[in-house]
N, C-alpha and C positions, 0 to 999 in steps of 0.2 A: 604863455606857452611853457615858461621854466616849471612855473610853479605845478602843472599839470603833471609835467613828467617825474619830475618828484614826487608826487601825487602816486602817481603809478608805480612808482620803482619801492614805494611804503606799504605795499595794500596787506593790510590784515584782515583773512577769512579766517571767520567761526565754524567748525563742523560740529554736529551733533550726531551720533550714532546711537544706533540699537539693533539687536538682534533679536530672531526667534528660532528655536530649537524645537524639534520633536524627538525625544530621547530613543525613541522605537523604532522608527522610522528613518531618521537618519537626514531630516530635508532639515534645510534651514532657508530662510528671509531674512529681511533686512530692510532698512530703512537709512534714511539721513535725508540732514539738512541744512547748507552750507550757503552762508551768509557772508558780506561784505558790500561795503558802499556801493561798488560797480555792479554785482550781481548778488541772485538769490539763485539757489538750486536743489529740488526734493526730488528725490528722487524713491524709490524704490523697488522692492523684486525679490526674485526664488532665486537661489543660488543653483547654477548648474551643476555640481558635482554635491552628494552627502558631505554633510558635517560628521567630524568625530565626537563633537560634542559643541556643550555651548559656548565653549572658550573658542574654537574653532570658528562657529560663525559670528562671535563680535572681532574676531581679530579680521574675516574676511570681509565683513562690513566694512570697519576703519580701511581698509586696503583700499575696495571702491569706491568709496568716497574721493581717499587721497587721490588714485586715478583720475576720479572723474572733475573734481579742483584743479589738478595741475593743468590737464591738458584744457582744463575752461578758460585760462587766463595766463599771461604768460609776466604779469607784472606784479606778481605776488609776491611779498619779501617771507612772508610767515604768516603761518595756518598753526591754529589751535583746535584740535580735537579734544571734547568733550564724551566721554564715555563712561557710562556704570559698569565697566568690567574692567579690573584690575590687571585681571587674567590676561585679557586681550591686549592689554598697552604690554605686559609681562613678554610677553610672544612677540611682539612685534620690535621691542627695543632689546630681544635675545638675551633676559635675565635668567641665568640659568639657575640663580641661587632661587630665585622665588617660583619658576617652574618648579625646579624642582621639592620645595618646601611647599607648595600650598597647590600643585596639583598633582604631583607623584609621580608624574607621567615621563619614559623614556625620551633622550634627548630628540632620536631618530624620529620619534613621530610629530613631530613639530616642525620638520625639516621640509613638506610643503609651503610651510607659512613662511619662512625664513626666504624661502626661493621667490614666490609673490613680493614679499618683500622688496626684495632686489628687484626685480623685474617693476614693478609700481616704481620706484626711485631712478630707474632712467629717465624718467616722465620728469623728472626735479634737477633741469637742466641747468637751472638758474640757483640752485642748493640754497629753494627757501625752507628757512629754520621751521622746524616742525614740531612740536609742543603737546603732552598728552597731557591732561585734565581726568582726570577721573570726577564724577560728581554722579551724588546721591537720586538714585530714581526714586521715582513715586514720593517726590518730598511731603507735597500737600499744599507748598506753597504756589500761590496762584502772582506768579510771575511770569515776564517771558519765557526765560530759559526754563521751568517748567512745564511750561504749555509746548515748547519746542520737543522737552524730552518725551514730554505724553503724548504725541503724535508722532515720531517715530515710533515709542512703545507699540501704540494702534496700530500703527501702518504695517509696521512689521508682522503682527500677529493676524492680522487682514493676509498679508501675500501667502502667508503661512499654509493657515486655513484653505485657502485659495492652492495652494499648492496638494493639498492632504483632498480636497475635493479631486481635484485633476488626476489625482494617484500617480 
């Protein structure tokens, strides 16, 4: 029974994210897929409100995921997120030297994401360690965690379309 709750009190979840953008249009999707001994979880969808762009919906991705991890399990010590946007880990850990160098973009309009932010980490009651990963899409290599990124890719560009049908 000890060794269980130890067990529980160590769980490290994997998430993968991905986003898709319509730059015209302003809809974005999403995808993920969050993994760990006790559970699996994919999920994904159209975001209710526009994107401002594509940084926008891979930072809101990562967000629901974290959401939807935290409140899945309450014995999680640390979650690594895995994401191809820079950007989006950028927004979400409020670096303001690399916002500002590598998307030009004023601080103000970031300040949705910042507020999400906050609001997803009252869900992180237990303040498990949270971990961004950046990794390369579309590698070529036929391993897990590629076959994981190429279906969120999919998935995400399915809700999208899906979303651009519906109008």
């Amino acid at each position: 029974m000890l060794c269980e709750v130890i067990l529980a009190l160590n769980m490290l979840v994997t998430i993968n994210t991905d986003a898709s953008f319509h730059p015209s249009l302003k809809y974005g999707a999403y995808a993920f897929w969050a993994i760990c001994n006790d559970f699996k979880i994919t999920k994904s969808g159209i975001f209710r409100s526009k994107c401002i762009n594509s940084h926008d919906a891979e930072a809101k991705c990562i967000l629901n995921a974290l959401k939807v991890v935290l409140l899945a399990h309450k014995g999680i010590s640390k979650i690594i997120v895995n994401t191809d946007s820079l950007n989006g880990i950028a927004l979400l850990k409020n670096d303001k030297e690399h916002i500002k160098r590598y998307m030009g973009q004023n601080q103000l309009m970031w300040k949705h994401i910042r507020k999400a932010y906050h609001e997803t980490m009252k869900h992180n009651k237990n303040k498990v360690e949270i971990e961004y990963r950046h990794v390369k899409a579309h590698s070529g290599i036929n391993d897990k965690r590629s076959y994981v990124n190429e279906w969120c890719d999919l998935e995400a560009k399915k809700q999208l379309r899906r979303r651009i049908v519906l109008g």
